[in-house]
C-alpha positions in Angstrom: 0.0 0.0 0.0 1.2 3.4 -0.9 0.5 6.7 0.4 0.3 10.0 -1.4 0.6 12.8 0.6 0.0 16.4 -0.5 0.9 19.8 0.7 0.1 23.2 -1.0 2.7 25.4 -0.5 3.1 29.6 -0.6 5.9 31.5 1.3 6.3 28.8 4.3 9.6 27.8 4.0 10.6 26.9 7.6 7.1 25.5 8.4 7.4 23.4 5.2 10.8 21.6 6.2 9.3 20.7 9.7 6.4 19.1 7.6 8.2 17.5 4.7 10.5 16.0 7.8 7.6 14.5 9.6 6.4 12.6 6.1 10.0 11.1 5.3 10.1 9.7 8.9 7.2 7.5 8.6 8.9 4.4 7.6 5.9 3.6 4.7 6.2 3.8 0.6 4.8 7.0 0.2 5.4 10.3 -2.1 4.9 13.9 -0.8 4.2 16.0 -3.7 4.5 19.9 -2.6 2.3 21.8 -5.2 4.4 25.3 -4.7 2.5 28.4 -5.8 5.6 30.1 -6.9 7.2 30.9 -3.7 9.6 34.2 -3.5 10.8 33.8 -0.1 13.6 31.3 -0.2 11.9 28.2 -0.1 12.7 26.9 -3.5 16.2 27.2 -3.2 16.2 24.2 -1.1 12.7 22.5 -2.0 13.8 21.9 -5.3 17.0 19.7 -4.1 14.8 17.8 -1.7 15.0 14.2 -2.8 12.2 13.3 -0.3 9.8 15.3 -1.9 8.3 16.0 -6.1 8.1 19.6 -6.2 5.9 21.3 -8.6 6.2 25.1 -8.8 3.4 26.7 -10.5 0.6 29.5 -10.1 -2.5 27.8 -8.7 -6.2 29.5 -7.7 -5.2 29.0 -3.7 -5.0 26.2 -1.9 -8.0 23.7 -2.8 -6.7 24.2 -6.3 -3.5 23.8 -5.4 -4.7 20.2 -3.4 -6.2 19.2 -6.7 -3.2 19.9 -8.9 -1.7 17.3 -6.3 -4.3 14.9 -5.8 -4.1 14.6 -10.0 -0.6 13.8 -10.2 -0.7 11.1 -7.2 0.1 7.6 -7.7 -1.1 6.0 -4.0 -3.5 3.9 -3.0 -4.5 6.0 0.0 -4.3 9.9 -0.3 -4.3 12.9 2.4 -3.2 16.6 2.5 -0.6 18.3 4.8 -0.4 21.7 5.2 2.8 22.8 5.4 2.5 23.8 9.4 1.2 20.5 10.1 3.1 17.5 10.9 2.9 13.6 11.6 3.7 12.2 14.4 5.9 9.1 14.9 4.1 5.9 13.0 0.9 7.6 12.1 0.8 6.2 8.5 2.4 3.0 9.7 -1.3 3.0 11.7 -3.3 4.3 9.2 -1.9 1.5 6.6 -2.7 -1.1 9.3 -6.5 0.6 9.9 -7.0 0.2 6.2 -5.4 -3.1 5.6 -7.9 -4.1 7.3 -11.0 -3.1 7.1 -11.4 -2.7 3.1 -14.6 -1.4 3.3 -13.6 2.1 4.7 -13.3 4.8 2.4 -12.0 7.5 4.8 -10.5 7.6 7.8 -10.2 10.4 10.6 -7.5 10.6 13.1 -7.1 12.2 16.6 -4.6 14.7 16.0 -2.8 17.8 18.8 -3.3 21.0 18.7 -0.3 23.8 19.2 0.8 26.9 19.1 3.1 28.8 16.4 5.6 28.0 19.2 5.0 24.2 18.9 3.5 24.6 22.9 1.1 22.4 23.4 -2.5 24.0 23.2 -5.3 21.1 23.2 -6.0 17.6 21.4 -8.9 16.3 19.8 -10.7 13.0 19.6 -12.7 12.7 16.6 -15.9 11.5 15.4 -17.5 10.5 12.4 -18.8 13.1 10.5 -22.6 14.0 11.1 -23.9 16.5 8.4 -26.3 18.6 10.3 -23.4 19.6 12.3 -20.9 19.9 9.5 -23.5 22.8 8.4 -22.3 25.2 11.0 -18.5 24.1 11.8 -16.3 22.2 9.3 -14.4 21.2 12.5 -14.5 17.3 12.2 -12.8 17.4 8.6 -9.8 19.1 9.8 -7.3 18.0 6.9 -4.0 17.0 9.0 -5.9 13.7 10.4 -8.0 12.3 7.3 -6.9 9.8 5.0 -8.9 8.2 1.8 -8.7 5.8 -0.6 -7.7 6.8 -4.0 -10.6 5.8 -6.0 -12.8 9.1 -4.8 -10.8 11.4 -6.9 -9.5 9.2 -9.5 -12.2 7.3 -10.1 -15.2 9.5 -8.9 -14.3 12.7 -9.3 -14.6 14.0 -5.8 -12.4 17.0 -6.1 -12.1 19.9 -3.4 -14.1 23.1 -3.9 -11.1 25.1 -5.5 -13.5 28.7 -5.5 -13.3 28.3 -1.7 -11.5 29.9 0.7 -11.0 27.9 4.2 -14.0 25.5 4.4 -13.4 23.3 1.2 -12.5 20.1 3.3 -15.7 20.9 5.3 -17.5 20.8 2.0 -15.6 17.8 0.4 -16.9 16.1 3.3 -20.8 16.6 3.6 -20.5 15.5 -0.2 -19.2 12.3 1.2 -21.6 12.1 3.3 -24.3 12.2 1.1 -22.8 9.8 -1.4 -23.0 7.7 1.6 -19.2 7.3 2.4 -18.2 4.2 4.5 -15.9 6.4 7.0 -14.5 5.5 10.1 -12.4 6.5 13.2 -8.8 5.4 14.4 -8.6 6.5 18.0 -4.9 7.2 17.6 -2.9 10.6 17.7 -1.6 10.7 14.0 -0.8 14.5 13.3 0.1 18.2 14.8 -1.8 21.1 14.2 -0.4 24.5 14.6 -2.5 27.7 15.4 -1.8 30.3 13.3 -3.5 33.6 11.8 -3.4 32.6 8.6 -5.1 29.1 9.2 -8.1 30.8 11.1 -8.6 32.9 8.4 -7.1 35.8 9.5 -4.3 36.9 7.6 -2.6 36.0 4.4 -0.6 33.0 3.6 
């Protein structure tokens, strides 16, 4: 089983080698594609030397469009999104593989993940649930990228592509979509990811 992991990348140079670290150290066959949207501030003087990583430096319409460019060119059998101020932790997709393995029926899976601050101190963490869609209709919480994981054959095959004309809620959106397909998902009550708290991730500034 092979993993495809994508992260959109502007102008997040230091964040990004923390998160293109975390992937490399998960001991799985994966590729981390970084979908760069033409990046002036250093980052692709060393991101496009980065063995564990394909690079693709292009202008993009923002970050769900930026995903999709990714998701397109993947090759795994199970897919998921990074932003570049997330991370893994140690053995998440070593778990994830095993979660999938076996139970072939699931078509997405959420993670617990750990919530910090732009100083990596620790802020919260969060056990997940399975999505329910009348809640999904006021917070896009329970889709929070870093800790969901899907099989390839709902982009490839389907056509279920992010909303690239939004902003910040596209993963909430991608997901009530699932759930009216009727989506086999599922929960692994395990800590796979880190999420940071920044102002650009709650929408309030530029990335």
């Amino acid at each position: 089983m092979r993993f495809s992991i994508i992260t959109p990348s502007r102008c997040n140079s230091e964040w990004l080698r923390l998160c293109v670290a975390s992937a490399a150290d998960q001991g799985v066959d994966l590729e981390h594609i970084v979908q760069d949207a033409q990046s002036d501030d250093g980052t692709l003087d060393w991101l496009l030397q980065d063995a564990r990583v394909k690079a693709f430096v292009e202008a993009d319409g923002g970050m769900y469009d930026a995903i999709n460019r990714g998701l397109r060119r993947a090759t795994g059998d199970i897919l998921a999104y990074l932003n570049c101020d997330e991370q893994y932790l140690p053995g998440a997709l070593a778990a994830v593989q095993e979660f999938f393995l076996h139970h072939p029926e699931v078509e997405v899976l959420f993670a617990d993940f750990v919530v910090v601050d732009a100083r990596g101190e620790y802020l919260c963490h969060r056990k997940v649930q399975v999505p329910l869609r009348h809640h999904l209709w006021v917070s896009h919480l329970p889709a929070f990228s870093c800790g969901m994981f899907f099989r390839r054959h709902l982009v490839h095959d389907e056509g279920l592509y992010f909303n690239a004309r939004l902003r910040i809620v596209g993963d909430g959106d991608w997901v009530l979509r699932l759930l009216h397909r009727g989506t086999r998902m599922a929960v692994l009550r395990r800590f796979t990811s880190v999420f940071t708290v920044r102002e650009v991730n709650l929408g309030l500034g530029e990335q």
